[in-house]
TIBA-276087 format. One line per field, with one value per residue (C-alpha): residue in three letters; x negated, y negated, z negated. Coordinates in pm, whole numbers, plus 50000, padded with zeros to 5 digits. Example, Ala and Ser with C-alpha at 12.3 -4.5 7.8 and 13.67 -1.06 7.14 Angstrom:
residuo = (ala, ser)
c1 = (48770, 48633)
c2 = (50450, 50106)
c3 = (49220, 49286)
END
This chain:
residuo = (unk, unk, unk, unk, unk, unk, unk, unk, unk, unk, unk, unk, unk, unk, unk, unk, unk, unk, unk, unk, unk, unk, unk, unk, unk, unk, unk, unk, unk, unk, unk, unk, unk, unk, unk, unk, unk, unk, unk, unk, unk, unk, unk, unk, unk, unk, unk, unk, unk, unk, unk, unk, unk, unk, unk, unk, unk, unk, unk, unk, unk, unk, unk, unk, unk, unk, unk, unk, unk, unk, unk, unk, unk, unk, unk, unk, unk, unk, unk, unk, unk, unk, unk, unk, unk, unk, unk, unk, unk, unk, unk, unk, unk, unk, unk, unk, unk, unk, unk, unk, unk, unk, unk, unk, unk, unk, unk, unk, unk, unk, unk, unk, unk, unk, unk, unk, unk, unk, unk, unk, unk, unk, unk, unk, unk, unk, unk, unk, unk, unk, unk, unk, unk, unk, unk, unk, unk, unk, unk, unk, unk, unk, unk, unk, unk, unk, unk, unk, unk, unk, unk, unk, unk, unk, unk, unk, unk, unk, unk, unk, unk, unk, unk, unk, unk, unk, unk, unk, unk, unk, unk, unk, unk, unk, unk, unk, unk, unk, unk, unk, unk, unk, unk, unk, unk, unk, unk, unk, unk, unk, unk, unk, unk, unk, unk, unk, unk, unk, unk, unk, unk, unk, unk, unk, unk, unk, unk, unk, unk, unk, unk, unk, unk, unk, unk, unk, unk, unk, unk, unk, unk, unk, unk, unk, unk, unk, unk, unk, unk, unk, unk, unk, unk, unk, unk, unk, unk, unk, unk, unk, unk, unk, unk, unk, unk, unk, unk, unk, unk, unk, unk, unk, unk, unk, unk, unk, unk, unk, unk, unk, unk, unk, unk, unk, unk, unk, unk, unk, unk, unk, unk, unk)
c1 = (93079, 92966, 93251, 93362, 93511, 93851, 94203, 94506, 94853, 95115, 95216, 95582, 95636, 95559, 95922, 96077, 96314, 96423, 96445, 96625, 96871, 96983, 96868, 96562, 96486, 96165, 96248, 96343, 96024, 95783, 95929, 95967, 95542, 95447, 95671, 95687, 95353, 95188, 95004, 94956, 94987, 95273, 95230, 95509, 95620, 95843, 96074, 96155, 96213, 96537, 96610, 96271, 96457, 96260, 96529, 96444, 96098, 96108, 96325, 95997, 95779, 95965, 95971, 95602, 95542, 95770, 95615, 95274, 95248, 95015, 95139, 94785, 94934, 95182, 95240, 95369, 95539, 95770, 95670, 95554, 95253, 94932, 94756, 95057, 94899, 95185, 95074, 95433, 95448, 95135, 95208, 95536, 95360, 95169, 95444, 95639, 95390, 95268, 95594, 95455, 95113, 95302, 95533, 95169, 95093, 95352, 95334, 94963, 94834, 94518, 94615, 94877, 94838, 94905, 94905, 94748, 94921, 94939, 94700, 94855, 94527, 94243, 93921, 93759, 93862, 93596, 93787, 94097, 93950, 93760, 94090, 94261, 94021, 93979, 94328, 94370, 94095, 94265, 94596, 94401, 94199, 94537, 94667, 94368, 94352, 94712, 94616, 94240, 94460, 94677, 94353, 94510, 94278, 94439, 94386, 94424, 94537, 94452, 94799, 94836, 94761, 94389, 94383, 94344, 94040, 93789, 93520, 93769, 93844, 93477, 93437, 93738, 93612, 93270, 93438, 93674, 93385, 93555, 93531, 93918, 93947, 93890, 94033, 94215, 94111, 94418, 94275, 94510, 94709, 94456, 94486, 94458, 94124, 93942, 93693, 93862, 93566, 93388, 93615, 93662, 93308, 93292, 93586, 93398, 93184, 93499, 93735, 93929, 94168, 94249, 94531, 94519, 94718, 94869, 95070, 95120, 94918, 94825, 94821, 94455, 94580, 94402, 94523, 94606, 94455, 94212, 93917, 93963, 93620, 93479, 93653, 93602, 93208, 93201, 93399, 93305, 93011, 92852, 93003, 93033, 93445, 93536, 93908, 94291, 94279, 94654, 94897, 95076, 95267, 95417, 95488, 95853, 95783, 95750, 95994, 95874, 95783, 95620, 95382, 95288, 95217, 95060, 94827, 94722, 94627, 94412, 94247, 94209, 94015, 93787, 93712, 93587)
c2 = (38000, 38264, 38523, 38537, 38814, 38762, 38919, 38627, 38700, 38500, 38382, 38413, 38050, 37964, 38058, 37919, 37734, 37923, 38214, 37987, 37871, 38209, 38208, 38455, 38728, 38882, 39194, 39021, 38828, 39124, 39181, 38795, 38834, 39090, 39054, 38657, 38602, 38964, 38916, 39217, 39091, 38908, 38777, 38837, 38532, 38681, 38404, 38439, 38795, 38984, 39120, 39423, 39730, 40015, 40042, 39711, 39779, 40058, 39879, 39631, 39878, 40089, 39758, 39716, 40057, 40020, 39736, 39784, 39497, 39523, 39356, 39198, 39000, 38903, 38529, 38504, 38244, 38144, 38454, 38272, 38061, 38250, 37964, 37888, 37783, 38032, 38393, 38519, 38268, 38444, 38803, 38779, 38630, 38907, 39154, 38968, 38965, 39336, 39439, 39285, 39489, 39816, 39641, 39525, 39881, 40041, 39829, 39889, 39521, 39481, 39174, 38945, 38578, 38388, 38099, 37926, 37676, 37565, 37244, 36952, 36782, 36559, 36719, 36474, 36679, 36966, 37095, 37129, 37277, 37524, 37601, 37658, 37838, 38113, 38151, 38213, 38471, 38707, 38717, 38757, 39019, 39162, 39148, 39277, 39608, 39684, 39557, 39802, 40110, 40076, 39898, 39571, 39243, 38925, 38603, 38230, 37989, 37565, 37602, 37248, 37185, 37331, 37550, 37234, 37176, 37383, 37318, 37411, 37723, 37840, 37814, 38045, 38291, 38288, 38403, 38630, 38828, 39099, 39234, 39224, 38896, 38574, 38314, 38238, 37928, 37686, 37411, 37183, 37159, 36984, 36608, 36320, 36181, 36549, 36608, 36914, 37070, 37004, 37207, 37505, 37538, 37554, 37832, 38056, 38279, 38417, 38450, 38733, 38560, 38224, 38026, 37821, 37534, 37329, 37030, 36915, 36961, 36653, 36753, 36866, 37180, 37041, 37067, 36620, 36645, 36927, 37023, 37343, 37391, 37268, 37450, 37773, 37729, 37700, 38023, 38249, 38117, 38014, 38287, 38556, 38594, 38858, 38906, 38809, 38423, 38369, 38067, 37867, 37609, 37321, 37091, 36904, 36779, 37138, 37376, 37677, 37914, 37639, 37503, 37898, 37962, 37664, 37752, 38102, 37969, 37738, 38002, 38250, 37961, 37913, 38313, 38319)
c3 = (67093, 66843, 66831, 66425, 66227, 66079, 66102, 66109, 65909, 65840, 65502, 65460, 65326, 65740, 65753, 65416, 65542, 65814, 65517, 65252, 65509, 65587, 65929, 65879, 65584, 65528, 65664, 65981, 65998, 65973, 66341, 66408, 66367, 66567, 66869, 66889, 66751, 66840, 66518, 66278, 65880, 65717, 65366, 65114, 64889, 64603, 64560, 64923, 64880, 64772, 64448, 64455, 64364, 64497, 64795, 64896, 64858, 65108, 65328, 65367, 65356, 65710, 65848, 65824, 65934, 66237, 66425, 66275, 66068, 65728, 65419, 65267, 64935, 64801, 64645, 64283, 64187, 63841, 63649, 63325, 63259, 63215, 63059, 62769, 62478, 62322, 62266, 62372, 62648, 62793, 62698, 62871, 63169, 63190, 63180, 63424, 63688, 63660, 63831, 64125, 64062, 64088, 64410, 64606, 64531, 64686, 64963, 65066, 64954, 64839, 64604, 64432, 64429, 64078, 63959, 63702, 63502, 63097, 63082, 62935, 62814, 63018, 63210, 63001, 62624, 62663, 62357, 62551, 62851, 62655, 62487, 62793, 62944, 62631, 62643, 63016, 63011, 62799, 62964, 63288, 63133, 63079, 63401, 63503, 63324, 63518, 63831, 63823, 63748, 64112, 64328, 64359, 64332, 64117, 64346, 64221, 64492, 64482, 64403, 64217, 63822, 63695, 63961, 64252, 64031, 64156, 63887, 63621, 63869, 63918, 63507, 63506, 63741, 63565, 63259, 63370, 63578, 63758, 64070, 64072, 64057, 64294, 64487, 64796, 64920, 65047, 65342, 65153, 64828, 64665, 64509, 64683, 64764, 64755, 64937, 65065, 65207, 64922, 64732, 64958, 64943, 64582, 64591, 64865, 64625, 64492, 64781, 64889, 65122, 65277, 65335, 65701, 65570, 65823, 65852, 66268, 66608, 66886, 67190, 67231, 66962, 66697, 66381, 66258, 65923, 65873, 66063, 66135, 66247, 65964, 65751, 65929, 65908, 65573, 65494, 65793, 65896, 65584, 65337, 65578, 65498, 65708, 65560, 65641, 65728, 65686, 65868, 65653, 65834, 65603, 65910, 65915, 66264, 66450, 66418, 66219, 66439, 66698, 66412, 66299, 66682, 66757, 66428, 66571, 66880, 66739, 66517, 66798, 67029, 66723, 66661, 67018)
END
């Protein structure tokens, strides 16, 4: 086997409901990642995250330090809707999220995750999506501008709405053009009947992370619904990725930290 390029991390939703039931914080699972999975980046979900004062902040920021961990991205979520079709809505969006510009900052990322959300028409109104688009280019183009000054890229997940729609996605990222801005692929979260690879493929261009979704393992370590393989041909072998290929375990049938381990073993066989 041809030996491939990539770092692994962890996103933090892995552990979300370990973390939600009070069993695990963030802090506590930069450790939990290098010494039970002796892997070296956690991703940071904010709404999994304490209240971000800048104590807090530093209190991640030791912990990363202190077992060696890097903190890549970190994943937005319920800041406001870039893509409102209200000017406030969007300006506010924009504001909202910047905090976490300045926090990725601090924290040595090189990117936040968004979202993109604020379609309520049909692909099939070109109107609409040419609407929607316009709009979401200038708050982008917003966020942007913050996120050049402090070196931190803007990412857009398959995260559900427009942005599972990856010809909708690429249109986006051809008229934001920036060097700041891309995608991170997600192996799954797209709709049903999708030809996942398909779509993944479509996303590469503009990718500066991915998401190892993963749902469950049979006994050969193969992940049950997504070809790993496959997938990892067409972003490192085919587009050259060379970046953090993060876990994100969304299995109910593994306990957390079996499903995330299980994941990086599979990933490791298939770097070679």
């Amino acid at each position: 086997m041809t030996q491939r390029t990539f770092d692994i991390s962890v996103a933090g939703w892995s552990f979300h409901r370990e973390i939600t039931a009070g069993r695990l914080t963030s802090v506590d699972a930069i450790q939990l990642v290098r010494e039970e999975l002796d892997l070296g980046g956690f991703e940071l979900v904010n709404t999994l995250l304490e209240v971000p004062t800048a104590a807090y902040v530093s209190r991640l920021s030791k912990a990363a330090a202190l077992h060696d961990v890097s903190i890549p991205l970190i994943m937005c979520d319920n800041e406001g809707t870039l893509g409102a079709d209200d000017d406030d809505a969007r300006r506010k969006a924009v504001r909202y999220h910047s905090k976490w510009v300045y926090i990725a900052a601090d924290l040595g990322c090189h990117a936040i995750r968004v979202n993109w959300a604020g379609f309520s028409g049909t692909l099939a109104d070109a109107g609409a999506v040419a609407d929607f688009i316009e709009r979401s280019v200038g708050a982008f183009s917003d966020l942007l501008r913050i996120a050049d000054d402090h070196g931190i890229d803007i990412l857009i997940e398959n995260h559900g709405g427009p942005s599972s729609d990856p010809s909708l996605l690429v249109k986006l990222m051809e008229a934001v053009d920036s060097p700041r801005f891309g995608t991170l692929p997600d192996f799954g979260n797209f709709p049903q009947g999708t030809d996942i690879y398909a779509a993944i493929e479509a996303m590469m261009p503009w990718a500066k992370a991915l998401s190892a979704k993963c749902y469950d393992f049979g006994d050969d370590g193969q992940e049950t619904r997504i070809d790993f393989e496959r997938m990892l041909e067409i972003c490192i072998d085919r587009h050259g990725y060379k970046g953090w290929v993060g876990i994100e375990f969304e299995g109910d049938r593994l306990a957390e930290i079996d499903g995330t381990r299980a994941c990086r073993d599979l990933l490791r066989r298939l770097r070679g």
